[in-house]
N, C-alpha and C positions, 0 to 999 in steps of 0.2 A: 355414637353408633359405630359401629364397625365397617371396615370397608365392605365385606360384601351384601350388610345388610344398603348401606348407601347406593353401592350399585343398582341393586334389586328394587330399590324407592325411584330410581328414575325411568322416565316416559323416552325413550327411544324415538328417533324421526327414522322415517323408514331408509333403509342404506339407498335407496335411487334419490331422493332430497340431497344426501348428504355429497351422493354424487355429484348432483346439479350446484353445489356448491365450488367442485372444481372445474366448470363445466365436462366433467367426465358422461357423456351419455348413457343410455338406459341398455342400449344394444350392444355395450362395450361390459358388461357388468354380469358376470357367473355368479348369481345370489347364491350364497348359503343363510337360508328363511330373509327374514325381513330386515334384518338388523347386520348384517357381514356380506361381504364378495370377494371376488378376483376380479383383477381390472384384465382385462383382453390387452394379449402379446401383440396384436395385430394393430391393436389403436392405438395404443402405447406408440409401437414404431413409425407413426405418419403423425406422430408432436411433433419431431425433431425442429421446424421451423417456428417453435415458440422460443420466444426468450428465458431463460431460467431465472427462476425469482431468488431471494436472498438468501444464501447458507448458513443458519448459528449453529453452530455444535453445544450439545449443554455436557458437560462434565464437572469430576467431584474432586477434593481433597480425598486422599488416602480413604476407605472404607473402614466404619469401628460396627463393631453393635450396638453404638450409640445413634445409628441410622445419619445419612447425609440429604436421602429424598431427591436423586438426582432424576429418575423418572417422573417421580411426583412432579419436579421443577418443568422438568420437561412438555407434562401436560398442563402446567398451569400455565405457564410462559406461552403455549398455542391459542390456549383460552385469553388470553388476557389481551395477545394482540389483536384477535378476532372483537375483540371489545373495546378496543382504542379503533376498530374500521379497518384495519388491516387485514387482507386473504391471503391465512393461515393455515398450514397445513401440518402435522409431526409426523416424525418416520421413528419408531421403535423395534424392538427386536421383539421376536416370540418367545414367550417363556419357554424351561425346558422343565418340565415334570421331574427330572433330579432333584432341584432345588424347592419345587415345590411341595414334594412329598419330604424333602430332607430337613435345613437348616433357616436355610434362608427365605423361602414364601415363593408369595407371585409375584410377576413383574406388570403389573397392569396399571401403577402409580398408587395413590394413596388418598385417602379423604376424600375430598373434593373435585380434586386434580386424580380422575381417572380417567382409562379406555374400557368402553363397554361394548360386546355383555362379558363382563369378568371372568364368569365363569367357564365359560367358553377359552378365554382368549387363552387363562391357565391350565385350563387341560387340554383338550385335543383338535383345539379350534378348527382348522379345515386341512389339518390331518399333513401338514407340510413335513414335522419331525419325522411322521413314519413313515414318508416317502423316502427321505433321507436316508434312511435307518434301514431301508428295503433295498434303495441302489445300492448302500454301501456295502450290506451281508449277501446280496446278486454278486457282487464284485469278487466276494470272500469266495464263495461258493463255486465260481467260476476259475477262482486261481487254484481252487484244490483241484478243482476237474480236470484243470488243463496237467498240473501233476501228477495227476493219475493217470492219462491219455495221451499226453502230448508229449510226450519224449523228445519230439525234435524241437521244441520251442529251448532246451537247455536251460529251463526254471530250475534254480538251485533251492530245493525245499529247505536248506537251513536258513536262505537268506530272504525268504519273504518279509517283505516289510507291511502287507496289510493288515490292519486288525479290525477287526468286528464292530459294530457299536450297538449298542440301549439306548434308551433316554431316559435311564434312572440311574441314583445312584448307587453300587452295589464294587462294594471291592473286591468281593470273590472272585470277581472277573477279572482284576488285572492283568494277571499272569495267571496260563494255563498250557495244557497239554490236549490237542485235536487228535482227529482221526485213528484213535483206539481201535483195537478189536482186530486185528489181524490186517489181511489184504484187501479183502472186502470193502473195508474202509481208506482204503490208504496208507499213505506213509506217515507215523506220526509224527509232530512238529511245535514247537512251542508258538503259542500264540496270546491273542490276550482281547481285552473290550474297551474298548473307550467309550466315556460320554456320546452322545450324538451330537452335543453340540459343540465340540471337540474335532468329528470327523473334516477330513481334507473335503468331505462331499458337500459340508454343510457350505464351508469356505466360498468353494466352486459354485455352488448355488450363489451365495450371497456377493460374489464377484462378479458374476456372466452377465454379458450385457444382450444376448436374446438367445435363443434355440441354437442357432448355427454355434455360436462361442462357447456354451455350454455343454454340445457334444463335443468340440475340441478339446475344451479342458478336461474331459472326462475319460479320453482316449490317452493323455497325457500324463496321466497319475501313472506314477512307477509303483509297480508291485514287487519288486522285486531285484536279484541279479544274476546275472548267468555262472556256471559252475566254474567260469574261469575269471569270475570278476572281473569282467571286463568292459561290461556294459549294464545299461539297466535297462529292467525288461517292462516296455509298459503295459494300461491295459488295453489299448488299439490291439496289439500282438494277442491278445485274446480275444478279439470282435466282440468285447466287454460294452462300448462306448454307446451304442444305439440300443441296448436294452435300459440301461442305465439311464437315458435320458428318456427314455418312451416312460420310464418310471416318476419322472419327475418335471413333466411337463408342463403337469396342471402347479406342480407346488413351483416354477420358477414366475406365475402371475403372481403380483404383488398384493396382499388383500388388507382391506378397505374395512374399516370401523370408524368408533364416532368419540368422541371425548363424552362425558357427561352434561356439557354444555352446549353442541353439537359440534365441534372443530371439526375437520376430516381427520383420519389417523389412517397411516398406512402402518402396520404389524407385520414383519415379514424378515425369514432369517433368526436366526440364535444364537450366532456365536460367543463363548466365556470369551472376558478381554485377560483373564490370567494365564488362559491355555491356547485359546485362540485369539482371530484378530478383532473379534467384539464391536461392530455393527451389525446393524441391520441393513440388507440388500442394497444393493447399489443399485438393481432396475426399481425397488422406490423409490431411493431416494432419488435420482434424475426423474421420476413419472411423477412427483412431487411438485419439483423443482419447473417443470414444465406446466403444471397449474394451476399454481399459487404463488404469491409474491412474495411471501416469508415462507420457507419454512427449518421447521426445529427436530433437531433431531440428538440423538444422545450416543455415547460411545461408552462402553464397562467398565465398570469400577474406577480406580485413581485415573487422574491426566497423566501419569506416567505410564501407564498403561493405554486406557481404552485410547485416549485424544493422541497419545503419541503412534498408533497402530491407523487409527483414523486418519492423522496428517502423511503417514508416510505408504501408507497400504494402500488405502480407499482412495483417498483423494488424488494420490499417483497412478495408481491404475484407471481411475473412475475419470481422470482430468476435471476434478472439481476444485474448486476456487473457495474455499469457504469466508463471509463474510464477518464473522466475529465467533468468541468462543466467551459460554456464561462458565464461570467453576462458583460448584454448591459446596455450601460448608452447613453445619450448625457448630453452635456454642459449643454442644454437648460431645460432641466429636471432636473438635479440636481441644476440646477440656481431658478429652482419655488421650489424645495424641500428648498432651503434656504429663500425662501420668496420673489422672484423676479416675481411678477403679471403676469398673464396674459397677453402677447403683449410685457411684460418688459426685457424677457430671449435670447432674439436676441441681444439683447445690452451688452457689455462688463460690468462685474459685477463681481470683483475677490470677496469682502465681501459675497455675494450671493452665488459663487460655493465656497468658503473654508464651509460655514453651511451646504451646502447642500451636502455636500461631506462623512457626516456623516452617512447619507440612504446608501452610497453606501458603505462605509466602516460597516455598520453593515450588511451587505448585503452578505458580501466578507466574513466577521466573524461566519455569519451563514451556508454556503455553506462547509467552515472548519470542522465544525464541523461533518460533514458526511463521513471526510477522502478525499475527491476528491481532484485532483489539480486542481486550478482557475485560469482564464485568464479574465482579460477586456477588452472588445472590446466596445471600444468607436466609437459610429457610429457619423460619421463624420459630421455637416452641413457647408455650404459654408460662414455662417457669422460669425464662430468657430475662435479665435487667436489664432496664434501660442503659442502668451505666456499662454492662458486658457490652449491650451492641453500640455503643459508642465508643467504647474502647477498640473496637474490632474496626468501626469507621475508622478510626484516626490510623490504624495500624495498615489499613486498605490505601488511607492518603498518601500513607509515606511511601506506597510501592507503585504511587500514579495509578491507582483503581480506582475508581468508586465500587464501593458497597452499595447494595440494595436488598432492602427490609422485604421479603416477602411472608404471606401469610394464606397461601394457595390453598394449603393441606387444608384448612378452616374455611378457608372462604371463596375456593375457588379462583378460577379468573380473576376476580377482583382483587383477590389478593396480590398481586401480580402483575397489576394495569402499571404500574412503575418500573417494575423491573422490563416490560417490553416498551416502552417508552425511553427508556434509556438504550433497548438494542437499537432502538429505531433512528435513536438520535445519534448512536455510534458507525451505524452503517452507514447513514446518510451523510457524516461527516468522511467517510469514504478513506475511513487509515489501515485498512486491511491491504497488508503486501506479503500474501501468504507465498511460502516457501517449506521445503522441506528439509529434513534434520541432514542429509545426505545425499550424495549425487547418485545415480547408478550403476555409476562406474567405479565408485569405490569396493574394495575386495570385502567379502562378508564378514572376516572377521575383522576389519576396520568399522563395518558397519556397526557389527555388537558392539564394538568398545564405545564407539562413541553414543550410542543409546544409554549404556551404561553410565557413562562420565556426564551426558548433560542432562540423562534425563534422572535418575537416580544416583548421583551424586558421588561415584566411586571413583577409585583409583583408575580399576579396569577391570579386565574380564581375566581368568583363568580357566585352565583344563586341560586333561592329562595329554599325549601323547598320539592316543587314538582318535580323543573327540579332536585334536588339531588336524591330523591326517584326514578327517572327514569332512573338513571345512575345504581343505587344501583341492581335495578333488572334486567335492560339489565347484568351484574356484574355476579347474581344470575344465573341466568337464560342460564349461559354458554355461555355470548357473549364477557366475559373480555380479550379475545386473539384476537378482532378484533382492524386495527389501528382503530385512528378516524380521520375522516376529517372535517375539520376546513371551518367554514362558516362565513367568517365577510366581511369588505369592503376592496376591495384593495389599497385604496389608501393612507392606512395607516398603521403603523406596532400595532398601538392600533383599535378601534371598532369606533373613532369620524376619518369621511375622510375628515375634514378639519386639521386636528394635522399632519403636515407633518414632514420631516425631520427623526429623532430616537428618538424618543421618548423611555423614559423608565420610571420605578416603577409606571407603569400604573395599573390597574386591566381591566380583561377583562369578559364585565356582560355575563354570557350565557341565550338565551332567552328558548330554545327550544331544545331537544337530540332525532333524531330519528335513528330508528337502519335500517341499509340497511343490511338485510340478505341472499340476491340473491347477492348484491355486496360484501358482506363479510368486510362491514367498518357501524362506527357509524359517521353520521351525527350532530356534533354540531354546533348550531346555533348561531351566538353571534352577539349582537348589533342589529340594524338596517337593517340587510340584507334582503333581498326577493331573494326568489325560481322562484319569476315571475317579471321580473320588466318590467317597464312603459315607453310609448315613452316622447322623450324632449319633448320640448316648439314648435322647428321645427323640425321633424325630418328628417331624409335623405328622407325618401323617397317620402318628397315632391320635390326633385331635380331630382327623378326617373322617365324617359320615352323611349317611342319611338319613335326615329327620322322618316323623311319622308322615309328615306332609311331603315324604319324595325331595323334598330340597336339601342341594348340600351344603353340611354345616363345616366348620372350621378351617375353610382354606383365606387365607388372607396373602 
């Protein structure tokens, strides 16, 4: 069966049950129908005197087309503890309609191990993205105005730095040319669209910890510089901040669905871990945390990415403590990390997963470094040998792991009652002395370098003369106490996504440094990445429709 026919086969508990499972009450709960909510801002902030239950983070080896099933893991491992007696709870990110009209699908988990109603959660679930997507083009809209009006505010129209955003993918928009057609419209100006789940707004959303924080961060985003470069101009200086947040009020509650098995799931937030800092919300994940006594939550794409953005972003802004970290692998993924082709990784290939084994053991190496204890959870597929995943044991022993066999995507929970049996017995063994990669006192481009050198494995960082001068005065300028977050491709621990494997004494070129100061982080750019990117050759949603029966077919 296909994922969304599986979906669609399951019987739903109504979302106030599922509530009553964190004890979250009825009158704390903005239903969207029977099955979704928003948990209330207001009940949320009189938890603060519950104890926070357990932190796992789940993250992957390197991403192939070979699938790794890191959200799959994510929803099985919550089922699985709820089925060992444990009160269970995951924090996931909301899909962003880019990826699901593009290349890569939904993000709702897979088989067995899902969050329902699927269809919902992949398209326009309770409409958070276009809240996002609505402050941030108010914001655009508002910096032309003042452009055009406000003379004495000294906006330099060439040095605007906001852009636009969608939430699809569409590269036309990268780079463009505004306000055409004479005076009428303005001065023209080069401008361009990013992702929505890209924007600085989405960030601030997924960072603010209630109303008050979230209009400060919002009043805080620099739009700009004045015509003597001499300051940055924010959007406070345009009484931008309180429409902006009147727009996204309802999208900063956290909202509440159900695993296929009934788990609680918070879904909330978007952000890419290649372009952005790739969790989901910070007010779930503590309204979680205040709950329930496990809960799991997941960070995007490789641990060099998502879990390194997570330990040094989240978890230092958020003052979270996290208690253990799973990283997912399959065979078949670490069999393309060794060089085994496209269509090749179904086929037994010891030569292919011993190279490839290397992504996943720097992987394991980097995760160390943070203090957490690690577990593998090898998600299982059915043309997997015995003797491969006993090869992969032995190679998990040498690096003081355990491995664990799971089989969620098939069987659910079940599959999986191992793998949370071992976080349970790792946390309870109490070896987590979480830290982070960097103090905040180190200068940001000491920061890059050393993300660079320990988390992907290079030399160091370079960049021309400009992008240093712009590090120097973000530095200056009283920004050197923010982390930075790292913008390259995932599919590689270096900036070329064809160099698989672990690569190391790489250099990694920086193209571009922007300062995110409603998010409270710096944006390095490196390589070849885009903020917007572009649909395949086919992409999904040309297999997208609807059947005679009104139901839609081909979104998986």
């Amino acid at each position: 069966m296909h994922d969304l026919d599986i979906a669609r086969a399951a019987t739903p508990e109504d979302i106030q049950a599922i509530a009553a499972k964190l004890d979250i009450p009825e009158a704390a709960l903005t239903r969207y129908g029977n099955d979704k909510a928003k948990v209330d801002l207001g009940w949320i902030s009189g938890q603060d005197e519950r104890v926070d239950g357990k932190l796992v983070l789940v993250t992957a080896v390197s991403p192939t087309p070979a699938g790794e099933g890191k959200t799959t893991t994510t929803v099985g491992l919550g089922d699985g503890l709820a089925r060992i007696g444990k009160n269970a709870a995951i924090c996931l990110r909301e899909p962003s309609l880019g990826p699901c009209f593009g290349m890569k699908g939904g993000a709702a988990g897979g088989g067995k191990s899902q969050v329902i109603p699927m269809e919902d959660i992949n398209l326009h679930f309770t409409g958070d993205f276009h809240a996002i997507a609505a402050a941030n083009n108010l914001l655009a809209a508002m910096i032309d105005n003042a452009v055009y009006w406000r003379m004495e505010l000294g906006l330099d129209n060439r040095r605007i730095s906001w852009r636009r955003t969608v939430d699809m993918n569409d590269r036309s928009l990268r780079q463009m040319v505004t306000s055409l057609g004479g005076v009428p419209n303005g001065a023209p100006r080069e401008g361009g669209f990013d992702i929505t789940a890209a924007s600085e707004i989405m960030a601030v959303l997924c960072l603010a910890t209630d109303l008050t924080d979230l209009q400060r961060r919002l009043g805080q985003i620099i739009i700009g510089q004045d015509m003597e470069q001499k300051r940055f101009v924010r959007a406070h200086e345009i009484k931008a901040e309180g429409a902006m947040a009147a727009l996204l009020k309802d999208a900063l509650q956290p909202n509440l669905v159900q695993t296929l098995e009934g788990t609680p799931a918070f879904v909330h937030g978007g952000p890419f871990a290649n372009i952005a800092h790739g969790c989901n919300s910070l007010m779930a994940t503590k309204t979680a945390l205040k709950c329930a006594d496990y809960v799991v939550t997941e960070a995007g794409f490789g641990a060099d990415l998502g879990a390194e953005k997570f330990f040094d972003i989240k978890c230092r802004k958020g003052g979270l403590e996290p208690d253990a970290a799973v990283l997912v692998a399959t065979l078949r993924a670490l069999k393309m990390q060794g060089g085994a082709g496209k269509g090749a990784y179904d086929a037994p290939n010891e030569e292919a997963l011993i190279k490839g084994f290397d992504n996943l053991a720097r992987h394991v190496e980097n995760l160390k470094h943070f203090g957490v204890p690690v577990i593998v959870a090898l998600n299982r597929f059915q043309m997997d040998t015995d003797g491969e995943v006993d090869l992969l044991g032995q190679r998990c022993a040498e690096l003081d792991v355990e491995a664990i066999v799971c089989t969620h995507h098939a069987d659910g929970g079940a599959g999986a009652e191992s793998l949370a049996r071992e976080v349970v017995r790792l946390i309870e063994a109490g070896g987590s002395e979480f830290r982070t990669l960097y103090p905040d006192n180190m200068p940001l481009w000491d920061k890059t370098r050393t993300v660079a050198r320990m988390m992907y494995g290079a030399q160091g960082v370079i960049a021309d003369k400009k992008i240093r001068a712009k590090f120097k005065m973000y530095q200056k300028d009283g920004f050197g106490h923010l982390p930075v977050c790292i913008a390259k491709t995932q599919y590689s621990f270096s900036t070329d996504p064809e160099l698989l494997g672990a690569p190391s004494n790489h250099v990694v070129p920086i193209r571009d440094v922007r300062l995110s100061a409603g998010a409270e982080f710096v944006v390095v750019i490196c390589g070849d990445i885009m903020t917007m990117p572009g649909l395949p050759m086919r992409p999904s949603a040309e297999d997208i429709r609807i059947n005679a029966d009104g139901e839609i077919e081909g979104l998986f």
